[in-house]
C-alpha positions in Angstrom: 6.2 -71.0 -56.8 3.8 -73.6 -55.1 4.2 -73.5 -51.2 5.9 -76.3 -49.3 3.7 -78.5 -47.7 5.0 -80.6 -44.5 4.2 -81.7 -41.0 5.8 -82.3 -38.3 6.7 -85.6 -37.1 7.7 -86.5 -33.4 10.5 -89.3 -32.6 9.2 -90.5 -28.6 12.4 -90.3 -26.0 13.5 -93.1 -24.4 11.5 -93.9 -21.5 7.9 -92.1 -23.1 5.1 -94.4 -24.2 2.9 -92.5 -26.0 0.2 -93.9 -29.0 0.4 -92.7 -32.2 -1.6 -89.5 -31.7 -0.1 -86.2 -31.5 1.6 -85.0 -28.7 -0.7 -82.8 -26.8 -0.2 -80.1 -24.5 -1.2 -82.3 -21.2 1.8 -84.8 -22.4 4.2 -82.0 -22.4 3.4 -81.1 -19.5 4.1 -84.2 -18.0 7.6 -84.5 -19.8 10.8 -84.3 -18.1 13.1 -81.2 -19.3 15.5 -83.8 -20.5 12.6 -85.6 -22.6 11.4 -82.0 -23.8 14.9 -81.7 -25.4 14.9 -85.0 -26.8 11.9 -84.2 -28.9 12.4 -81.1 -29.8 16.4 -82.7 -31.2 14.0 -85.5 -33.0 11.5 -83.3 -34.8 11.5 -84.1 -38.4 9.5 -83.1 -41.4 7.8 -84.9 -43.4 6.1 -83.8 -46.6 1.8 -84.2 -46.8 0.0 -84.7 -49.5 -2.8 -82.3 -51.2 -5.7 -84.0 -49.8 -3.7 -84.2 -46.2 -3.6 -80.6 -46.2 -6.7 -79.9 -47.3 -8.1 -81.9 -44.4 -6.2 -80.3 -42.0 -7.1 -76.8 -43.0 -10.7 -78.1 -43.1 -10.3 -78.7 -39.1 -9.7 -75.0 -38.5 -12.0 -72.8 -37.2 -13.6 -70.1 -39.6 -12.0 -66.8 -39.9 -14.1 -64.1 -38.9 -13.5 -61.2 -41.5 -14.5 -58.6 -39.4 -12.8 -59.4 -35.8 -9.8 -57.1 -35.9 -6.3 -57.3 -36.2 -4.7 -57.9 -32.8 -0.7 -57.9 -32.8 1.4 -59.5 -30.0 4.0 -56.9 -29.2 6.9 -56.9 -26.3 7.7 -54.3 -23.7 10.9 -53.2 -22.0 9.4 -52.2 -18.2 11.6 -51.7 -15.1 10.6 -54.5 -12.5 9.0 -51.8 -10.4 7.0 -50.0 -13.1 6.0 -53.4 -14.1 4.7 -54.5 -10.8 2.8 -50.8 -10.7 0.5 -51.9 -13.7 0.2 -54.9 -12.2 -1.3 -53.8 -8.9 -3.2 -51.3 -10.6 -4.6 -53.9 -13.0 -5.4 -56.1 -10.0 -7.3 -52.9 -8.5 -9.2 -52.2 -11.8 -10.0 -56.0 -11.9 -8.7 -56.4 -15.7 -5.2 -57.8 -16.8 -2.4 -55.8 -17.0 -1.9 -56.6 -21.0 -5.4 -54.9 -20.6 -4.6 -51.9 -18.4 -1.3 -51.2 -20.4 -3.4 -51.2 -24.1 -5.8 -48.8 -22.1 -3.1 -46.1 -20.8 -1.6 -46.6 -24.5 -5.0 -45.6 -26.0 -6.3 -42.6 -23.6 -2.5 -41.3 -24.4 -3.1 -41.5 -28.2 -6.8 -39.8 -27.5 -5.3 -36.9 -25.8 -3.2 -36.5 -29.5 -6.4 -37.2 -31.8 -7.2 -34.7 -33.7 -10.4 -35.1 -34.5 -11.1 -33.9 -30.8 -13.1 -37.0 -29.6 -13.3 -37.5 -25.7 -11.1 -40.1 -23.9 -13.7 -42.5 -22.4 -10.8 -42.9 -19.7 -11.8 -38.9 -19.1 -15.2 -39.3 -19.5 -15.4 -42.3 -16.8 -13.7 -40.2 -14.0 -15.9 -37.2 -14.6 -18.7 -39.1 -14.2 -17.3 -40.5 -10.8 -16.1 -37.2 -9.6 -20.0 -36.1 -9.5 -21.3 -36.2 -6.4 -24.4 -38.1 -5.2 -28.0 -36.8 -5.6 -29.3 -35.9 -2.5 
């Protein structure tokens, strides 16, 4: 079964004057709530041609085959262990997405059973060595 090819077309709410090109981020940003709603109630679809879609996958940026997978996953946190991370984070100067994937990762290393060494581990033996003298 051939896949359905279609784009998105935007009806402008009362009040907006925007030109025929797309609606961009900045634009949203200047909507109302009230005109957000409107076009998002007006989107319609309209079917592209072949050659449309092959131009508009030529605009996309190449796919590096070797950059890994990353997944966008969600969280349950209490507000307070939540705003732990994030002051550790802030300490440890990276994100808190960051921080989080790290603790997740040094957790899993402490199960591996190939043995390998947490670099978590290995960093705070090296800073638990004292100065040379």
């Amino acid at each position: 079964m051939a896949a359905r090819r279609s784009s998105v077309s935007v009806s402008r709410p009362a009040g907006m004057s925007f030109s025929d090109s797309p609606v961009s981020d900045l634009r949203l940003l200047d909507m109302t709530a009230e005109h957000a709603n409107d076009m998002i109630d007006n989107l319609t679809f309209k079917p592209v041609s072949r050659e449309e879609e092959e131009a508009l996958l030529a605009e996309l940026p190449e796919v590096d085959p070797d950059a890994p997978l990353v997944v966008v996953t969600s969280l349950r946190l209490s507000g307070d262990l939540k705003r732990r991370i994030d002051a550790v984070a802030q300490t440890d100067k990276v994100s808190s997405s960051t921080w989080i994937r790290r603790a997740i990762e040094s957790a899993l290393a402490v199960r591996d059973p190939r043995g390998l060494v947490n670099v978590e581990d290995v960093i705070r033996a090296i800073r638990a060595i004292p100065p040379a003298a």
